[in-house]
N, C-alpha and C positions, 0 to 999 in steps of 0.2 A: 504494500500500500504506500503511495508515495505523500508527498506533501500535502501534496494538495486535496486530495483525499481523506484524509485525517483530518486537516483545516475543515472540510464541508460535515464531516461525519460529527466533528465536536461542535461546530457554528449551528448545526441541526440538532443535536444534544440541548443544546443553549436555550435553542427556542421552544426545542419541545419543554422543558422545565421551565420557562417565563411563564408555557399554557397555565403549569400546574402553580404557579406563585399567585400569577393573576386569579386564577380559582379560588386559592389561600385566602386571595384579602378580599373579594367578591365575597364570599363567606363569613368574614370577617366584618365587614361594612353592615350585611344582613344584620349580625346579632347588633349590632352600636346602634344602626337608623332604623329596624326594623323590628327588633323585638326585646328594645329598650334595657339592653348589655344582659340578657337572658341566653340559656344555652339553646333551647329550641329542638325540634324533631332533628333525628339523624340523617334521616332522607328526604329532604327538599329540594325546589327548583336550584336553590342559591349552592347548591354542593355539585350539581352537574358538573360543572367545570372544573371544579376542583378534582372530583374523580374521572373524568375524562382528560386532565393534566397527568393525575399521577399515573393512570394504567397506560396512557401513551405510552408517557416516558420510561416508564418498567419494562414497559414491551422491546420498545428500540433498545435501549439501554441491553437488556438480556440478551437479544440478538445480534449485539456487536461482536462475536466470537463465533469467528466461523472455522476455529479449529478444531472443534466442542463436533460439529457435524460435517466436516469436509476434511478428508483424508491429506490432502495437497498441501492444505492451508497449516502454517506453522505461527504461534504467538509470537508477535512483535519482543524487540528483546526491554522494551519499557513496561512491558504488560507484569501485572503484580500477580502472586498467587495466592488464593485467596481458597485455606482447607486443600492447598495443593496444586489448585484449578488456576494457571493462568488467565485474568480477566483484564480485558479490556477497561474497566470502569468497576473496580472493586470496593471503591467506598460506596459508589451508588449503589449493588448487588447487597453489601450489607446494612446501605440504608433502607431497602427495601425490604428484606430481611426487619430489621428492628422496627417501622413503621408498621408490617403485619403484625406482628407483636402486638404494637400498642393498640392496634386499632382491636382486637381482638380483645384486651383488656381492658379498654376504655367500655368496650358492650358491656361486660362482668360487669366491670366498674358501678356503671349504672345500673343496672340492675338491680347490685348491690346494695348501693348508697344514693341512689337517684341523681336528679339532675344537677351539676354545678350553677351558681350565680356569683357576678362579681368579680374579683382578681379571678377567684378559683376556679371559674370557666376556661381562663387560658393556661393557668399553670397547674392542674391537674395532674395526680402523675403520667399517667398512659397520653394524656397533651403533650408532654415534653417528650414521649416515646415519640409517638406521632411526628411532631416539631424536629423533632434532632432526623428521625428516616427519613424527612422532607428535605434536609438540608443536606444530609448524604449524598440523597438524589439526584439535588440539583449542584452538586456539588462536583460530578460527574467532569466536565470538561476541565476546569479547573485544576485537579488532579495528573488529567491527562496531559495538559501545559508544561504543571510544574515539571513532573518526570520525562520529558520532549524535549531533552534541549534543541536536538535537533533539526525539531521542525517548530521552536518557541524560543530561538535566543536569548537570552540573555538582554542582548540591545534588540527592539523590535517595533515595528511600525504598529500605528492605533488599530490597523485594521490586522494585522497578524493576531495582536493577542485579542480582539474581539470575542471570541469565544470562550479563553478563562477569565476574560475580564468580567463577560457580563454573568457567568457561574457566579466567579465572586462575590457582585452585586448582588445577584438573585439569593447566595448562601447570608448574605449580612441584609436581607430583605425578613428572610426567617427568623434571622435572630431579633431585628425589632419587632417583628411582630410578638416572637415572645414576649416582649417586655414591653407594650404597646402603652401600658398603662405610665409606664416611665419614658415616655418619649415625647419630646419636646415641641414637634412639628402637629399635636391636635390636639383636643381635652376631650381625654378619655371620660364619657361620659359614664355614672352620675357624677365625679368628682366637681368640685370648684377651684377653680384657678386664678391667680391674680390678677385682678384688674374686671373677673368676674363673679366677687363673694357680691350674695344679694344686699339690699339695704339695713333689711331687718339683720344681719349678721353681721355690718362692718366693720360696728365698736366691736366685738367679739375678740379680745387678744389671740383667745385658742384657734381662733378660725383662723387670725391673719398670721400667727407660727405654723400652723398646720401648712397653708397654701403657698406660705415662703417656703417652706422645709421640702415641699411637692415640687416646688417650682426650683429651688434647686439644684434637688435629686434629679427632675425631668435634663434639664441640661445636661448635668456631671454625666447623667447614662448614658445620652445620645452620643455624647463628647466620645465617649471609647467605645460606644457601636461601629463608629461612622470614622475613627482614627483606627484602627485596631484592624482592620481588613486591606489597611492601606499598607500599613507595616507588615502585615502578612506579604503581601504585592512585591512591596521593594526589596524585602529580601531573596526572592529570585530572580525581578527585572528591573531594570532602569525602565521608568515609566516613561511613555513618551506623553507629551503634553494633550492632555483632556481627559486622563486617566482618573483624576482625582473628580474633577467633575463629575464624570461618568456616574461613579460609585454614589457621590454625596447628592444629587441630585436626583436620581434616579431611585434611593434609599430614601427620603425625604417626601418625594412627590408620591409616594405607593404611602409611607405614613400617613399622609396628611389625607389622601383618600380617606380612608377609613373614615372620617367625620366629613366627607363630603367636602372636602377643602375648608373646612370652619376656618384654619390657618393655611389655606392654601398660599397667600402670600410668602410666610416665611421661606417659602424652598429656595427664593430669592437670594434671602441668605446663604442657604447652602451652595448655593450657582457662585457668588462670591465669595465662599470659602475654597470653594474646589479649585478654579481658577487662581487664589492666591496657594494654594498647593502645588498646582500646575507649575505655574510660576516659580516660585520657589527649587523645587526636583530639578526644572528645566537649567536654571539659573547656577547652580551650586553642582546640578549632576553626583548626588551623592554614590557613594559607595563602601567598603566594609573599613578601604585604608583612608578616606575621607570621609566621616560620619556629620561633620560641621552642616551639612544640608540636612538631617535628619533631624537633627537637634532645632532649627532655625524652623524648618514646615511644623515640626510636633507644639512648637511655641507660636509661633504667628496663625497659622492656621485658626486654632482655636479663638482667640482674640479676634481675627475677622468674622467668624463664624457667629460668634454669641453678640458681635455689639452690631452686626445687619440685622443681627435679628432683634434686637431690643430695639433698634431702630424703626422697622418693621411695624413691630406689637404696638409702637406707640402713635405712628406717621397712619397705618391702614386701620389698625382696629381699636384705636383709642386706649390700649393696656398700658398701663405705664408703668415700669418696677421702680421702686426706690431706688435711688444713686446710690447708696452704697452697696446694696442686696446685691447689684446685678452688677457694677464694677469688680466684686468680689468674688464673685461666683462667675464670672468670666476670665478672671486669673486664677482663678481655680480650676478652671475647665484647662488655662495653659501650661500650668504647672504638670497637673495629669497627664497631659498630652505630653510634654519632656521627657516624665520619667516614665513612662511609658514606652517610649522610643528608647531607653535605655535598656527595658526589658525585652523589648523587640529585636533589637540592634546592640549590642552591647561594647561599650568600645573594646579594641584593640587591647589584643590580651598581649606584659611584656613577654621579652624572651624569659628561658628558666632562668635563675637564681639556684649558684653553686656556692657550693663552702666560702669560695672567695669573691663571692658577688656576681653582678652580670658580667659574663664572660665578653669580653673586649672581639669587636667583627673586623677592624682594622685601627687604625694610626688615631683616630679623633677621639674614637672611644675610652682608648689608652689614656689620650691625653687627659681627657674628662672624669675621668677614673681615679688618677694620679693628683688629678686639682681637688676631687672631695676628698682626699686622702691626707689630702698637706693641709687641709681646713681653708680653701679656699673658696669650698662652693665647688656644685656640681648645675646643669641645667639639662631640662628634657626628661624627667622623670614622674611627669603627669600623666602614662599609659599611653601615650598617644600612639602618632605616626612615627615615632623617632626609633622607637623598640617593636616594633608592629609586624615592620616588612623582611625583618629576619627569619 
């Protein structure tokens, strides 16, 4: 199978699991605008798509191994084994796998203990069975990327990595939705939100900690939904520019669905966080022996991201947070995003340490070794690129 082939089989991978995400949140919009954040019958009009996404994609998906029934055909040498079995798409095969599962348990479930209401609608246990074999699934191309170098570079045009890029998306599409309720881009309904506690509750101290503590949480989550899939990204490619866009925008606008666009505005913000990300990766070109771009997107990013949107909340829908609340809680969101990048990216580990120190690579080393010895001072011993590249 050659490039280009693989390119169409994974770009088609791509779209069959958008079917099944777009179904996710069709589904999801139901229970918020339809049946007033209640779990609802199991078989409805609003799940068609949803189970017409994921049996597609199970189906392709399973059928990508044509060694499995054709004598000729031999597994590609990126193909993973999975119980032995070389598979083309073995996370998705065991996302499908644990998704059966839950779905299976989620009927028990109920049966058991009746129907969920409230947070517990989505985070139910056999929901996150469900949730996590969804993201498996669609999880599929992305996998296929990362182990490709091949035919997925390292350096690569927007449209080469198209297909693990929008996996990615679609996989950090799942995860918010997990956490819907702590997501920044809508108001999960019944809660109250800043700038919309009623009259009768404004003197209310308890209300207005409550709704600051909500509001946030909502940010700080989004803040490493929506950084945390990027840092996944860069550690196998240099992004080419609209990369971060893609993600943030695209993660954003499916959130904000869910309530019908109520904050359909802010994805604005995310369009100008992504693009100051773009910018940045583009700008700086990070890498493992140059991490200084990692460090600069994981901190600026954040900071464009939360004060477009405060901007946003206050310019379109009249919400206005406090100057300090939201000053604070947007360098809060940058700090997160820093050390975050540190856990993603970690700098430059030095060379070992011997009985007699770092062992000298030529003449300058010597000499610098020789000056902290005579107590003159040494320089270059922050971890960096200085001890990095040996």
């Amino acid at each position: 199978m050659g490039a280009k082939a693989i390119w169409r089989e994974d770009l088609l991978t791509s779209l069959l699991a958008t079917l099944l995400v777009i179904g996710l949140f069709l589904d999801g919009w139901s229970h918020i605008n339809l049946q007033n954040g209640l779990l609802g019958e199991f078989f409805t009009v609003w799940h068609a798509l949803l189970y017409l996404g994921f049996n597609a994609t199970a189906i392709w998906v399973v059928t990508r191994k044509p060694h499995l029934y054709r004598r000729s055909a031999k597994p590609l040498p990126y193909f993973h084994p999975l119980l032995g079995i070389p598979m083309r798409y073995p996370l998705a095969i065991g996302g499908l796998a644990l998704a059966t599962f839950g779905l299976l348990g989620d009927i028990a479930w109920h049966a058991a203990f009746g129907r969920e209401a409230g947070v517990a609608r989505v985070i139910a246990p056999f929901h996150l069975l469900l949730f996590a074999g969804a993201a498996g699934l669609v999880s599929a191309p992305l996998r296929s990327g990362w182990y490709a170098p091949r035919y997925y570079p390292s350096t690569a045009s927007l449209r080469t990595l198209l297909p693990p890029l929008l996996s990615l998306t679609l996989v950090t599409c799942v995860v918010a939705f997990m956490f819907q309720w702590l997501n920044a881009f809508l108001v999960w309904a019944p809660s109250i939100a800043i700038g919309r506690v009623p009259l009768e509750l404004a003197g209310d101290g308890r209300i207005r900690a409550t709704t600051e503590t909500a509001g946030a949480a909502r940010i700080l989550i989004t803040n490493l939904v929506l950084l945390s899939p990027l840092f996944l990204a860069l550690r196998r490619w240099r992004l080419p520019f609209g990369s971060a866009t893609f993600v943030f925008v695209g993660v954003s606008f499916a959130m904000s669905a869910l309530t019908s666009f109520d904050l359909g505005a802010t994805v604005f913000a995310a369009l100008v966080a992504g693009l100051v990300a773009d910018g940045v990766i583009d700008t700086f070109q990070p890498d493992a022996d140059h991490p200084l771009g990692y460090r600069v997107m994981a901190g600026v990013t954040p900071i464009a991201l939360w004060s477009a949107y405060i901007v946003v909340l206050s310019w379109i829908y009249g919400i206005v947070w406090p100057f300090d609340l939201w000053l604070g809680t947007t360098l809060l969101a940058a700090i997160t995003g820093l050390l975050l990048s540190y856990v993603a990216i970690a700098p430059v580990v030095p060379a070992p340490v011997t009985e007699g120190g770092i062992a000298p690579a030529d003449a300058e080393d010597e000499r610098v070794l020789a000056d902290a010895r005579a107590g003159e001072g040494a320089i270059g011993f922050g971890g960096g690129a200085e001890h990095g590249g040996r």
